[in-house]
N, CA, C and O atoms as CSV, one atom per row, in Angstrom:
chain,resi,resn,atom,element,x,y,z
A,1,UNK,N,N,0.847,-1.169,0.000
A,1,UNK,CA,C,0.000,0.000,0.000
A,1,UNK,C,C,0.896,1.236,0.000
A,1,UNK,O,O,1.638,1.549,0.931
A,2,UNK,N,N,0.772,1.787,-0.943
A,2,UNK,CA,C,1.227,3.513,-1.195
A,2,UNK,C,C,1.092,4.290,0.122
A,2,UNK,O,O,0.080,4.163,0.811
A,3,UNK,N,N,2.251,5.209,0.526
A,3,UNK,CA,C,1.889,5.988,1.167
A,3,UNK,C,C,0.966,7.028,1.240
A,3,UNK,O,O,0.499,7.402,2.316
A,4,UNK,N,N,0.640,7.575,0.044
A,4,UNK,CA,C,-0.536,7.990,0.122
A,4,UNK,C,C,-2.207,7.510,0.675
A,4,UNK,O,O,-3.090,8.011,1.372
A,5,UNK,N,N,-1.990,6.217,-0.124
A,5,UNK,CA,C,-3.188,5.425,0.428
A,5,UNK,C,C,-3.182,5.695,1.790
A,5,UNK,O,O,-4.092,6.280,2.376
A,6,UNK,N,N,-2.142,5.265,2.308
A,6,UNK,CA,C,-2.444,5.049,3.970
A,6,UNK,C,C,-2.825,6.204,4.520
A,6,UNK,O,O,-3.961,6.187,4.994
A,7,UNK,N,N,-2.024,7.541,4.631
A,7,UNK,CA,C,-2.688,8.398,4.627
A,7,UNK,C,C,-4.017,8.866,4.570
A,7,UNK,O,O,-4.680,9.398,5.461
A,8,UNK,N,N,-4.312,8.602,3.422
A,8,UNK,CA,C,-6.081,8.967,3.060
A,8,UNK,C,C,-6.647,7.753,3.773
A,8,UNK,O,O,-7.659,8.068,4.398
A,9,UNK,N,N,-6.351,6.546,3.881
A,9,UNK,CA,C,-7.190,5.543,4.913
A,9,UNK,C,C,-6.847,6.212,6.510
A,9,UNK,O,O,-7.681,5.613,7.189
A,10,UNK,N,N,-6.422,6.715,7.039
A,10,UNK,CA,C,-6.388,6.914,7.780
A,10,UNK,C,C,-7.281,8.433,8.230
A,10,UNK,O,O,-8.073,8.429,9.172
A,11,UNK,N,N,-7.026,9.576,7.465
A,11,UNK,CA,C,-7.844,10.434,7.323
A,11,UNK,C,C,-9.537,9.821,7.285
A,11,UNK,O,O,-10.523,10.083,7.973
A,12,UNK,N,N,-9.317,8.967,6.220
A,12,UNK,CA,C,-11.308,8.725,6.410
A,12,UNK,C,C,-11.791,8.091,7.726
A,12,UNK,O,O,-12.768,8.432,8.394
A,13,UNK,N,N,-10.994,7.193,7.945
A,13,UNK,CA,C,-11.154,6.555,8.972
A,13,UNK,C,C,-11.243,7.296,10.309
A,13,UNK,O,O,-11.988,6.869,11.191
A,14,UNK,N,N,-10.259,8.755,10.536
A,14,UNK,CA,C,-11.027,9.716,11.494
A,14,UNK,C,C,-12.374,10.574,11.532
A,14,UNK,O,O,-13.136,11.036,12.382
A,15,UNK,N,N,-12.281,10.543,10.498
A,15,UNK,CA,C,-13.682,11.137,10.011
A,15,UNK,C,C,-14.988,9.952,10.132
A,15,UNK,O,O,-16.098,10.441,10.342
A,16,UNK,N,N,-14.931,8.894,10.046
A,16,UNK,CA,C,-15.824,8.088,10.563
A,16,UNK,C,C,-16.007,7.744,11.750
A,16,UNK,O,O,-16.983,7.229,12.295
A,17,UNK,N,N,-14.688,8.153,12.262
A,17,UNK,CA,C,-14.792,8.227,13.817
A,17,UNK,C,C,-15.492,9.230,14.505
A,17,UNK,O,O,-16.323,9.039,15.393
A,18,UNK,N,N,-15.040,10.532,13.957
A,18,UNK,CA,C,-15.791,11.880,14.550
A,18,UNK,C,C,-17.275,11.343,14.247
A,18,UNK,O,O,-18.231,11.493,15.009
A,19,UNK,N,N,-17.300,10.784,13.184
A,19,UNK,CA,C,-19.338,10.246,13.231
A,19,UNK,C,C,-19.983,9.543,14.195
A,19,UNK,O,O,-21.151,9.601,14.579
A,20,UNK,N,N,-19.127,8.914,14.513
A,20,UNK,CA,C,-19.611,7.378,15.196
A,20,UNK,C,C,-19.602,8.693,16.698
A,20,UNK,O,O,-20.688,9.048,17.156
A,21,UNK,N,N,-18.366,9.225,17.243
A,21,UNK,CA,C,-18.913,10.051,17.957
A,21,UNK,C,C,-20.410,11.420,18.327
A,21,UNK,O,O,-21.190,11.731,19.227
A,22,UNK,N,N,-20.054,11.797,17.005
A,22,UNK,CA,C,-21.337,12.851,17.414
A,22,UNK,C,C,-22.416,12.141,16.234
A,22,UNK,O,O,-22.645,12.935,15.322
A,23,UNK,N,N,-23.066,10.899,16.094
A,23,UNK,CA,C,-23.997,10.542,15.438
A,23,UNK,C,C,-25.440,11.312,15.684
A,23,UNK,O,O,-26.327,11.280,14.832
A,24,UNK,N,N,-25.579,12.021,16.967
A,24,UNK,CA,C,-26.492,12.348,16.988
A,24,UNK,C,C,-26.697,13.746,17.139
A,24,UNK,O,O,-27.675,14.345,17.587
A,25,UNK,N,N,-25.439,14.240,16.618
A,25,UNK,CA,C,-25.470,15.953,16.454
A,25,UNK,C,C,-25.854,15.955,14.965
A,25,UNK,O,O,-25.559,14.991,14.259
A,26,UNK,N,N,-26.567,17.119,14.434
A,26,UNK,CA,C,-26.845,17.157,12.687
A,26,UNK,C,C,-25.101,17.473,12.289
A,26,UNK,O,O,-24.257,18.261,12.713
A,27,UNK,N,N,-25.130,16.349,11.209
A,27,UNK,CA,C,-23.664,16.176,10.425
A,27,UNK,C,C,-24.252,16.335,9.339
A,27,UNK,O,O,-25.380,15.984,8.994
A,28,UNK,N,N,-23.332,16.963,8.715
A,28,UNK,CA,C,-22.931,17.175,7.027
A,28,UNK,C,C,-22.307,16.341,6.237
A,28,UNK,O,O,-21.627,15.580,6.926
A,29,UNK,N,N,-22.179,16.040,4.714
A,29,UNK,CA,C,-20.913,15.907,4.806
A,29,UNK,C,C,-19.470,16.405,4.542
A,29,UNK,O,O,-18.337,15.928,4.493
A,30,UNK,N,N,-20.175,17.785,4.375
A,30,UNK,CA,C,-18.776,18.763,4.476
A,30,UNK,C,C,-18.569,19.230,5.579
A,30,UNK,O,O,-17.933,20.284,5.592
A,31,UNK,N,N,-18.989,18.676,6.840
A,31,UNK,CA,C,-18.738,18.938,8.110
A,31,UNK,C,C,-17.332,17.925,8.450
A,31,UNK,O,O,-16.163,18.183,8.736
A,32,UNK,N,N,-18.075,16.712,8.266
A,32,UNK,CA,C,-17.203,15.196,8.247
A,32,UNK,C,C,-15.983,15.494,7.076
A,32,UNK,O,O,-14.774,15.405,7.290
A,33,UNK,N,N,-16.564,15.833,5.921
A,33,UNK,CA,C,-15.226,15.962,4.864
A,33,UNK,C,C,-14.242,16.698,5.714
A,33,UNK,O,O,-13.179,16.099,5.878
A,34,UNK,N,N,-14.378,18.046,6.381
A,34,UNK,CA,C,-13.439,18.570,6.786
A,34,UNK,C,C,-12.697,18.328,7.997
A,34,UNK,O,O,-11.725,18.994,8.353
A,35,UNK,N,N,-13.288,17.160,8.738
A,35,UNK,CA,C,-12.252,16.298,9.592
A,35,UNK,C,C,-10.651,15.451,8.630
A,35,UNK,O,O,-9.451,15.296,8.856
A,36,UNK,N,N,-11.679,15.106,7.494
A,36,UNK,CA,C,-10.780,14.385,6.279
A,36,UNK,C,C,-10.038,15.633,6.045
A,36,UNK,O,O,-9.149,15.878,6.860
A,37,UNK,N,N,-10.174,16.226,5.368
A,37,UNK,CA,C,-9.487,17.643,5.165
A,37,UNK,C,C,-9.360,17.527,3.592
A,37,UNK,O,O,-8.364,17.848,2.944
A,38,UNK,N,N,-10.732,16.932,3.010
A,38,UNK,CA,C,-10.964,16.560,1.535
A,38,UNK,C,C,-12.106,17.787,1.424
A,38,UNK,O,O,-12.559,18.640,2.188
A,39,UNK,N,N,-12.291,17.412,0.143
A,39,UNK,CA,C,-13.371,18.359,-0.375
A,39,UNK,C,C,-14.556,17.205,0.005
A,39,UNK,O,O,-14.301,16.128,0.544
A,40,UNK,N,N,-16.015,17.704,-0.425
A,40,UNK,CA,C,-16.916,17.093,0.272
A,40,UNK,C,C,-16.922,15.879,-1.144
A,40,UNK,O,O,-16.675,14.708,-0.857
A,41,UNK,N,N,-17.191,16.219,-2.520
A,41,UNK,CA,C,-17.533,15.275,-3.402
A,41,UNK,C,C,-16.069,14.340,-3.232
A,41,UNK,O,O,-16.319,13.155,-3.011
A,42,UNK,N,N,-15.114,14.557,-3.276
A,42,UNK,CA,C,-13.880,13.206,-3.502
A,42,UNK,C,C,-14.108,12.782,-1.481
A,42,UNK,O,O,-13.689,11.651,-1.235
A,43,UNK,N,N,-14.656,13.513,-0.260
A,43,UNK,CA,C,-14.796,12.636,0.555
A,43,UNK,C,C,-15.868,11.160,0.492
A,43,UNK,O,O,-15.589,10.070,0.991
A,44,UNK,N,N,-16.979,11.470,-0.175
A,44,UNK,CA,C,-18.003,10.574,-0.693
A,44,UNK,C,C,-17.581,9.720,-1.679
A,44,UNK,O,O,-18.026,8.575,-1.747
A,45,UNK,N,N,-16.650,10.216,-2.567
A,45,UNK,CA,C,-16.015,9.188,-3.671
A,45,UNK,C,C,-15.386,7.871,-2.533
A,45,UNK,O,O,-15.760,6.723,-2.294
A,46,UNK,N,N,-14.313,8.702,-2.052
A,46,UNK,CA,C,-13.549,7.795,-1.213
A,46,UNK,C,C,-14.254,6.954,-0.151
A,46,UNK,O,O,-14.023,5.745,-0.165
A,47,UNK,N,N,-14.993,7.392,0.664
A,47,UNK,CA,C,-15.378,6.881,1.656
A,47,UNK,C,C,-16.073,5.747,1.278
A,47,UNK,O,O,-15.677,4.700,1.790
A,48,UNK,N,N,-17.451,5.655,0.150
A,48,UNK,CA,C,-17.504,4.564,-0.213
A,48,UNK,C,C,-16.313,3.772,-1.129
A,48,UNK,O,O,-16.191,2.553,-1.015
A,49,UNK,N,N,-15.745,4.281,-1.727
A,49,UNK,CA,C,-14.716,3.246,-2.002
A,49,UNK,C,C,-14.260,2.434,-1.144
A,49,UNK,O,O,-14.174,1.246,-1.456
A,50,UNK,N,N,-13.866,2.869,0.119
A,50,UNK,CA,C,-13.208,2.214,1.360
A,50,UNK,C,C,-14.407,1.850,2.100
A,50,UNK,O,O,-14.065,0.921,2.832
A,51,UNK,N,N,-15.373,2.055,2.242
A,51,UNK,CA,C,-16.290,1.572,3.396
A,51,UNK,C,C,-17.621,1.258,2.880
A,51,UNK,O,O,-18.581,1.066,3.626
A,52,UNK,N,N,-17.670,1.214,1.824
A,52,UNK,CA,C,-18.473,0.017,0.624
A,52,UNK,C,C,-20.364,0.831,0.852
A,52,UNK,O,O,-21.445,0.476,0.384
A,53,UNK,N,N,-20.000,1.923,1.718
A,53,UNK,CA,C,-21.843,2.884,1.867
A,53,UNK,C,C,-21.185,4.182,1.316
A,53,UNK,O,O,-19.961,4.225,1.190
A,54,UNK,N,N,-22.005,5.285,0.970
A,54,UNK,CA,C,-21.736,6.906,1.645
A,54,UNK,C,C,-21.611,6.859,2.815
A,54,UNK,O,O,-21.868,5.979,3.637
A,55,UNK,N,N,-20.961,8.415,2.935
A,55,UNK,CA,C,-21.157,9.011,4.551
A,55,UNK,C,C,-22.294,8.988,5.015
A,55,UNK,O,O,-22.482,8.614,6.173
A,56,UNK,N,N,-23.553,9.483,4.006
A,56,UNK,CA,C,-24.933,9.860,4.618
A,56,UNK,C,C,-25.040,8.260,5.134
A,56,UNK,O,O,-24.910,8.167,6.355
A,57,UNK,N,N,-25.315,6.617,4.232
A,57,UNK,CA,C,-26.239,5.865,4.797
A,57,UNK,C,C,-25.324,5.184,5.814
A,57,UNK,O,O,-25.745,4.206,6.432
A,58,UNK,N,N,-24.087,5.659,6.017
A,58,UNK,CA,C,-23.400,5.122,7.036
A,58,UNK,C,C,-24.115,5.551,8.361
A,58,UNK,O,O,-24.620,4.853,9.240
A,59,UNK,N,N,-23.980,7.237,8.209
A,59,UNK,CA,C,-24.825,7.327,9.566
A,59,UNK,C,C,-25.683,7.531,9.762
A,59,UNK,O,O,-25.800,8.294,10.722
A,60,UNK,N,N,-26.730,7.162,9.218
A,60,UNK,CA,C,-28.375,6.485,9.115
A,60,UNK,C,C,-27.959,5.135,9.363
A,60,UNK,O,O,-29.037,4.773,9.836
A,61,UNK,N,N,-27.256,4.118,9.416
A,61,UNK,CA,C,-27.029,3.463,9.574
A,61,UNK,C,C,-26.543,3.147,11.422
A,61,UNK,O,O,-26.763,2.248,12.234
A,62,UNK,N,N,-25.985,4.125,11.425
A,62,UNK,CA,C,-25.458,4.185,12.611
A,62,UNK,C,C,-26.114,4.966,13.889
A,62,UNK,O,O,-25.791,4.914,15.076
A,63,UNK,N,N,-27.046,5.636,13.299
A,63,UNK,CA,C,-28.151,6.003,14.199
A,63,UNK,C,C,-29.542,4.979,14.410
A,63,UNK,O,O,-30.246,4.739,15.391
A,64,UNK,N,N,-29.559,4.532,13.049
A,64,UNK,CA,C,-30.617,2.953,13.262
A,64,UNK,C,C,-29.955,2.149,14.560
A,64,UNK,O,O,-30.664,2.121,15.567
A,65,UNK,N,N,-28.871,1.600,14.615
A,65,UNK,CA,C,-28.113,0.759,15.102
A,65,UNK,C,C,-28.173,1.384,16.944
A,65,UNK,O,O,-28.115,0.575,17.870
A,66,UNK,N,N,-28.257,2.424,17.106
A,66,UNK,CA,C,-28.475,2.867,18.420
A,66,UNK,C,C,-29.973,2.862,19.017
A,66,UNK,O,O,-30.440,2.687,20.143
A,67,UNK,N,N,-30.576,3.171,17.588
A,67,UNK,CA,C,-31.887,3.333,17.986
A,67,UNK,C,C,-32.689,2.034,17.996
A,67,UNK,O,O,-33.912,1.931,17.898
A,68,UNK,N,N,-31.773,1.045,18.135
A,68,UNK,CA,C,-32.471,-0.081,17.973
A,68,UNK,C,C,-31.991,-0.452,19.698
A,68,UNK,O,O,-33.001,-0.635,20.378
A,69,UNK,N,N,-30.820,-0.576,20.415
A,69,UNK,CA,C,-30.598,-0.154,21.583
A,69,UNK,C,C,-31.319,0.399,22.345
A,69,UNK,O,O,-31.928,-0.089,23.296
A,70,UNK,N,N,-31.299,1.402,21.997
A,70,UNK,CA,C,-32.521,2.283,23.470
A,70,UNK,C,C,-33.955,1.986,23.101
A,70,UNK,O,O,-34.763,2.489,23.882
A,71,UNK,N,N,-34.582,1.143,21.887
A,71,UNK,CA,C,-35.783,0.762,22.233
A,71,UNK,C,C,-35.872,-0.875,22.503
A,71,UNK,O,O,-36.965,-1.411,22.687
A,72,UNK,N,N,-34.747,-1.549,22.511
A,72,UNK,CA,C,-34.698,-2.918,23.582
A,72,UNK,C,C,-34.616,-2.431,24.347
A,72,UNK,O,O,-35.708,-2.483,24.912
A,73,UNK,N,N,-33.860,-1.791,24.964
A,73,UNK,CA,C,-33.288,-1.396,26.786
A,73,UNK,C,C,-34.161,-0.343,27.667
A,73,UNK,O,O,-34.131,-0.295,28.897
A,74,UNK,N,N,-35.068,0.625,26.692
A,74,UNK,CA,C,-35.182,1.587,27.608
A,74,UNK,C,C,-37.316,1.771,27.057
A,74,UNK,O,O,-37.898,1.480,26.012
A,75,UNK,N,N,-37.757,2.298,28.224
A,75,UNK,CA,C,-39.141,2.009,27.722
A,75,UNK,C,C,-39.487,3.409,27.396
A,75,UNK,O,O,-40.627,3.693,27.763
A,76,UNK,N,N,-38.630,4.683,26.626
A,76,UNK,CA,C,-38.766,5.531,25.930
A,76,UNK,C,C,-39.934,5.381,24.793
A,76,UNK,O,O,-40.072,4.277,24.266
A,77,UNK,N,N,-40.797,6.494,24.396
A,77,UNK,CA,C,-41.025,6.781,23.237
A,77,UNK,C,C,-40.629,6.678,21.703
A,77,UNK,O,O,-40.462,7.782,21.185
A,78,UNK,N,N,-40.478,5.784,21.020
A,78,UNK,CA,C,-40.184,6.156,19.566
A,78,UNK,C,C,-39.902,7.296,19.213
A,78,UNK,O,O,-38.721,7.580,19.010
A,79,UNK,N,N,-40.752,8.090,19.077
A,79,UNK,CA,C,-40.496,9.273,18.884
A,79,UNK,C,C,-39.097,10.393,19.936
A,79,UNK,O,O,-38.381,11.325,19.570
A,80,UNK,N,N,-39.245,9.723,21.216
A,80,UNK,CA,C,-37.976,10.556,21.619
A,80,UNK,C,C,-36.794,9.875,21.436
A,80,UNK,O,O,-35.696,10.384,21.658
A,81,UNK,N,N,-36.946,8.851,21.079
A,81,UNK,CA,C,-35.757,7.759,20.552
A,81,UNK,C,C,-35.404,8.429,18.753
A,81,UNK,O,O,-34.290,8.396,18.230
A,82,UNK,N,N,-36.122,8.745,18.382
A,82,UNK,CA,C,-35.864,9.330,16.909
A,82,UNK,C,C,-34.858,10.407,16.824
A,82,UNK,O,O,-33.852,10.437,16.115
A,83,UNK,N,N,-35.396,11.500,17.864
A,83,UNK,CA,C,-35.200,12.888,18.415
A,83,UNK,C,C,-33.826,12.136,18.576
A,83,UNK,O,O,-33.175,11.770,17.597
A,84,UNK,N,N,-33.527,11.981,19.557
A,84,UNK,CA,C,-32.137,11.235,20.480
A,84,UNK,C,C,-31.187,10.822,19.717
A,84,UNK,O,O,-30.043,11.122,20.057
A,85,UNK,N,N,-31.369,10.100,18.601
A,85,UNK,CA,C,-30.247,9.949,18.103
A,85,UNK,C,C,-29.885,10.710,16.586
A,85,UNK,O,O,-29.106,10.329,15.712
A,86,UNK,N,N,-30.594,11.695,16.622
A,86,UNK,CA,C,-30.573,12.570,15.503
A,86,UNK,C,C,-30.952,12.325,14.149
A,86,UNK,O,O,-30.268,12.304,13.125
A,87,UNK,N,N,-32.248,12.132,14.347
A,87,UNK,CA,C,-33.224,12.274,13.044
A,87,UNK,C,C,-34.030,13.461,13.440
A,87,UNK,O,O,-34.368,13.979,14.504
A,88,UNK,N,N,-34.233,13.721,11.995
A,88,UNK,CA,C,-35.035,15.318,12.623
A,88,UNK,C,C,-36.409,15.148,12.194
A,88,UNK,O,O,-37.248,15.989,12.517
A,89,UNK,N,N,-36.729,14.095,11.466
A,89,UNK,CA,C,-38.304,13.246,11.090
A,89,UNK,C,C,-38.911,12.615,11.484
A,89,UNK,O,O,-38.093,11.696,11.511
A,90,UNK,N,N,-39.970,12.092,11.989
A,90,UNK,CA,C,-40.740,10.908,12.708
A,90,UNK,C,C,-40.723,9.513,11.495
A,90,UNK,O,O,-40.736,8.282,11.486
A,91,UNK,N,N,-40.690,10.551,10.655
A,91,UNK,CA,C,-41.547,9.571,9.266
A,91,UNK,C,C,-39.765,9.036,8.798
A,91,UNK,O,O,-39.426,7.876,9.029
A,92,UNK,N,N,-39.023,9.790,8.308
A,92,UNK,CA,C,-37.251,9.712,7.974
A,92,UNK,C,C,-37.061,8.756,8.607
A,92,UNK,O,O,-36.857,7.711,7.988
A,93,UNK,N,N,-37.052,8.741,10.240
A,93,UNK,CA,C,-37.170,7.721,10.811
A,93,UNK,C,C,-37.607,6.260,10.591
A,93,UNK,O,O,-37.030,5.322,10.042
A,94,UNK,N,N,-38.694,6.352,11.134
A,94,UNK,CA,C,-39.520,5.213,10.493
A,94,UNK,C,C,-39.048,4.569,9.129
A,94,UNK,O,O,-38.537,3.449,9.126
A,95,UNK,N,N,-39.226,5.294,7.978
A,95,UNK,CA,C,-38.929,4.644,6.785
A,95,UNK,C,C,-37.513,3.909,6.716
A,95,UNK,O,O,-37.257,2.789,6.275
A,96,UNK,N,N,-36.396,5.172,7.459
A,96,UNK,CA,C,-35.072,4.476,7.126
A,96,UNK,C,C,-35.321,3.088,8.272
A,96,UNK,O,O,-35.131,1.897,8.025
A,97,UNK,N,N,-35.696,3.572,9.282
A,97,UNK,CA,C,-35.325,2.149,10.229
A,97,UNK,C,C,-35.998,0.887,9.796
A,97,UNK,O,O,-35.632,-0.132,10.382
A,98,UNK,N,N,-37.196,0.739,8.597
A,98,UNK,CA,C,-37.689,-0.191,8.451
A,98,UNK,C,C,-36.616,-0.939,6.693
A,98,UNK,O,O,-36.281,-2.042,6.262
A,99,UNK,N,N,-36.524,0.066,6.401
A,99,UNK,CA,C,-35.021,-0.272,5.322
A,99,UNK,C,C,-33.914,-1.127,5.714
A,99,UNK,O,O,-33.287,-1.933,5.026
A,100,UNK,N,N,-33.776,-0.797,7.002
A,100,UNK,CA,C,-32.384,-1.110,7.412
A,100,UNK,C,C,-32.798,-2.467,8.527
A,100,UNK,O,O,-31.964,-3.306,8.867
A,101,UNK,N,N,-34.019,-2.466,8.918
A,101,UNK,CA,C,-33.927,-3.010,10.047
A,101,UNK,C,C,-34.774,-4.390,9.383
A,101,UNK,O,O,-34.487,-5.513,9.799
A,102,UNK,N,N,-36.028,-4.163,8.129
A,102,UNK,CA,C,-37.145,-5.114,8.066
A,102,UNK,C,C,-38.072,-4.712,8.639
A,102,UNK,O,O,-39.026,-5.466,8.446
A,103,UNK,N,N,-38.370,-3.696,9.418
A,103,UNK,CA,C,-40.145,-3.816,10.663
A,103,UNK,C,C,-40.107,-2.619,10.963
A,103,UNK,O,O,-39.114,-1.945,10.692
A,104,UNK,N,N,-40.918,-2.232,11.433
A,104,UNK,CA,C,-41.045,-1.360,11.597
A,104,UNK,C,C,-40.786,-0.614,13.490
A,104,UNK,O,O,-41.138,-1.446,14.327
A,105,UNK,N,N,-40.242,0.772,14.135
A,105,UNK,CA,C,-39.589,0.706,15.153
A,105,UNK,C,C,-40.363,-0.249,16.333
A,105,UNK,O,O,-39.858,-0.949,17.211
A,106,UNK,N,N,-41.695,-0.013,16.023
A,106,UNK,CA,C,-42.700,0.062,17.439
A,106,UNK,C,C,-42.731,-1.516,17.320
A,106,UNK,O,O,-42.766,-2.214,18.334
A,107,UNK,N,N,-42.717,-2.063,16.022
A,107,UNK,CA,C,-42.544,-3.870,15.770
A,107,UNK,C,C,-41.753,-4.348,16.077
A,107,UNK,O,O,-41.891,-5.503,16.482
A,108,UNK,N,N,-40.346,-3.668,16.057
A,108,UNK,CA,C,-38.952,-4.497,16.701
A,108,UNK,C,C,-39.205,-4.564,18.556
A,108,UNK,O,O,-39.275,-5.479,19.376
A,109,UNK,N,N,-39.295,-2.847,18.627
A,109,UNK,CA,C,-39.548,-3.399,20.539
A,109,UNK,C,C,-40.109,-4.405,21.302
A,109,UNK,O,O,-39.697,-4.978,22.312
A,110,UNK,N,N,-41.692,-4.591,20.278
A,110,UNK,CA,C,-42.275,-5.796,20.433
A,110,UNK,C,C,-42.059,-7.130,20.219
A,110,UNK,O,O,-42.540,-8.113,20.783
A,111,UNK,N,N,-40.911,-6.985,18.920
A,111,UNK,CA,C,-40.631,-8.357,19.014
A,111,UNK,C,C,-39.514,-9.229,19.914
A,111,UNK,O,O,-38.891,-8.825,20.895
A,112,UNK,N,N,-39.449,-10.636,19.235
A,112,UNK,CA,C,-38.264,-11.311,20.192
A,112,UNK,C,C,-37.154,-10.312,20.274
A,112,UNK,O,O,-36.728,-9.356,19.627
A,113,UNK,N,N,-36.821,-11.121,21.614
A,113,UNK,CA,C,-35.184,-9.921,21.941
A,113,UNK,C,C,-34.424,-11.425,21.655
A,113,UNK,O,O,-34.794,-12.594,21.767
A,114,UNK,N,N,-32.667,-10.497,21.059
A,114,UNK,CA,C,-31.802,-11.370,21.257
A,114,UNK,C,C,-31.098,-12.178,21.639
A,114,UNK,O,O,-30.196,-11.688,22.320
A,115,UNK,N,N,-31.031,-13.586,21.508
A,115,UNK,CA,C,-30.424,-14.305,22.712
A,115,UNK,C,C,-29.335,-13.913,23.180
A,115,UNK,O,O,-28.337,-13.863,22.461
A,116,UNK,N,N,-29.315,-13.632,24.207
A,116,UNK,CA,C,-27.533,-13.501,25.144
A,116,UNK,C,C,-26.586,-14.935,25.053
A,116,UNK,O,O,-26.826,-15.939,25.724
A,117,UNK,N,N,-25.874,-14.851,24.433
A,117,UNK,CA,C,-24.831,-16.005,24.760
A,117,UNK,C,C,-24.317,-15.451,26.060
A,117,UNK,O,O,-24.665,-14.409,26.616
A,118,UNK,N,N,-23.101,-16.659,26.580
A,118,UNK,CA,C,-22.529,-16.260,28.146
A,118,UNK,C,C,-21.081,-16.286,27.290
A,118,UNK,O,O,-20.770,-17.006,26.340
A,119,UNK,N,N,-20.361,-15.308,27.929
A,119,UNK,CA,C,-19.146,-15.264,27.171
A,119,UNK,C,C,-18.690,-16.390,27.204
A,119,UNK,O,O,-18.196,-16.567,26.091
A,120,UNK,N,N,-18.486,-17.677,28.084
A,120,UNK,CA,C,-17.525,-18.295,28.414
A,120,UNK,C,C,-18.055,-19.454,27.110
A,120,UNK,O,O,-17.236,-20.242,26.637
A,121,UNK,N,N,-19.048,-19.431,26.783
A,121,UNK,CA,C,-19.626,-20.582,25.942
A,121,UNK,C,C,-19.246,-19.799,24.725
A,121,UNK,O,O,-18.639,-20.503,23.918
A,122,UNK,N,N,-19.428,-18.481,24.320
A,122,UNK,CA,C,-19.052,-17.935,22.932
A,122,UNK,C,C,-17.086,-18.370,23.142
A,122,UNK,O,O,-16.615,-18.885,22.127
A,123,UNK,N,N,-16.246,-18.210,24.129
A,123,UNK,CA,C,-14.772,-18.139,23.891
A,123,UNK,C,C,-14.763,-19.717,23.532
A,123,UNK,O,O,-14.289,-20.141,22.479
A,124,UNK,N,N,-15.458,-20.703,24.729
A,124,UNK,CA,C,-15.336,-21.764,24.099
A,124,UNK,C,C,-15.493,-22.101,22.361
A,124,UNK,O,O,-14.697,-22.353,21.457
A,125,UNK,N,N,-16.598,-21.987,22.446
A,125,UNK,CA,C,-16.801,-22.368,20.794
A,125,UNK,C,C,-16.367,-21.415,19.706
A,125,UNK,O,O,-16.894,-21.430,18.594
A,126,UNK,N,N,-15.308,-20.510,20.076
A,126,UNK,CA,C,-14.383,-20.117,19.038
A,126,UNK,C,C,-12.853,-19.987,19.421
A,126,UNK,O,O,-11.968,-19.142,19.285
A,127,UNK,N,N,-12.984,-21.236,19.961
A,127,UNK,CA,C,-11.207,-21.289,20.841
A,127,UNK,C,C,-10.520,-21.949,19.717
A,127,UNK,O,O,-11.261,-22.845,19.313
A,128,UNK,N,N,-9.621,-21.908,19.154
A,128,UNK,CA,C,-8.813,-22.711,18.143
A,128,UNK,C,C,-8.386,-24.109,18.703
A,128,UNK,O,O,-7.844,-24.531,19.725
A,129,UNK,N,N,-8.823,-24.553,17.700
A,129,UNK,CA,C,-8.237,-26.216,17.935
A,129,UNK,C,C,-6.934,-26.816,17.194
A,129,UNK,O,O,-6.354,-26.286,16.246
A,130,UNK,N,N,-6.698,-27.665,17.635
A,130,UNK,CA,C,-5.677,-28.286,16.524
A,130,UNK,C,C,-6.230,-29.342,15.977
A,130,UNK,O,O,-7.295,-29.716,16.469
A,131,UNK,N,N,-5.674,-30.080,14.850
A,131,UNK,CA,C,-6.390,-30.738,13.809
A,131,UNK,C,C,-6.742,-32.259,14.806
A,131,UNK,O,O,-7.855,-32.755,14.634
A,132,UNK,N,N,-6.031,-32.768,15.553
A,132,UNK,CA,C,-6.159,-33.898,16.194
A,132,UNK,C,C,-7.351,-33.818,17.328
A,132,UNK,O,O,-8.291,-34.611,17.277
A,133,UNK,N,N,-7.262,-32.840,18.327
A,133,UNK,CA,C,-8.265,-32.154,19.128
A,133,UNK,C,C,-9.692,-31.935,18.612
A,133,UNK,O,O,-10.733,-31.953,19.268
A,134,UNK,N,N,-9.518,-31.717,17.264
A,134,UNK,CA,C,-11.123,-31.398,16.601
A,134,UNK,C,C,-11.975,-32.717,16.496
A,134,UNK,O,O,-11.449,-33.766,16.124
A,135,UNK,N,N,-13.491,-32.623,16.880
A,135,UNK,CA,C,-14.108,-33.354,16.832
A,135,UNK,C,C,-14.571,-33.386,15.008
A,135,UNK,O,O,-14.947,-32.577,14.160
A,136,UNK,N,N,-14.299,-34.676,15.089
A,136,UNK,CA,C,-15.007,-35.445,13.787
A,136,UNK,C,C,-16.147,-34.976,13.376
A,136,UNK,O,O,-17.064,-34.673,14.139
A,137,UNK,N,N,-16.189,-34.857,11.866
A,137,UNK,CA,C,-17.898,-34.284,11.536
A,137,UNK,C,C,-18.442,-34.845,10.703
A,137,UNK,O,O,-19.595,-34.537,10.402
């Protein structure tokens, strides 16, 4: 990898960081570009090049992903759960989270929750084996 590359992977990669931090402040993406210290159209070129979305459905993406959190965990409103993680729509909301998610918000709370594995059974069953140690299949 070119030094340049690395560079610019590393630049985007702060800039996805500053997202993942303030996901729920209103972002741009010439807000985010200028963490990169790109222009806004070659930050969007790049970023999906390297991170296979845009900036925008990354963090629609990444505000779904929280907002799916505080309505397992917390017996909030939808609607202040929307607010909260920075959508400025009820409906934006709704539509993207049923894009991203399958259901709709008020349908996921209701539905099954995720099974908890116990760590010690997830380390087990991804502990490396050696070829003799492995059970037969």
């Amino acid at each position: 990898m070119s030094r340049e590359a690395e560079e610019l992977n590393r630049r985007l990669l702060r800039a996805r960081d500053a997202m993942d931090r303030a996901y729920a402040q209103p972002l741009d993406v010439r807000a985010v570009a200028a963490v990169a210290h790109l222009s806004p159209a070659h930050f969007s070129r790049c970023f999906r090049d390297v991170f296979g979305e845009t900036p925008h459905r990354y963090l629609q993406r990444r505000r779904v992903e929280r907002s799916m959190f505080l309505l397992r965990e917390t017996g909030r409103s939808v609607t202040e759960i929307c607010f909260d993680v920075g959508f400025a729509s009820l409906g934006t909301f709704s539509r993207t989270f049923r894009e991203i998610v399958g259901q709709a918000p008020s349908a996921y709370r209701g539905g099954p929750r995720p099974v908890g594995v116990p760590n010690c059974a997830l380390m087990a069953h991804t502990r490396p084996r050696t070829a003799a140690a492995a059970p037969a299949a």
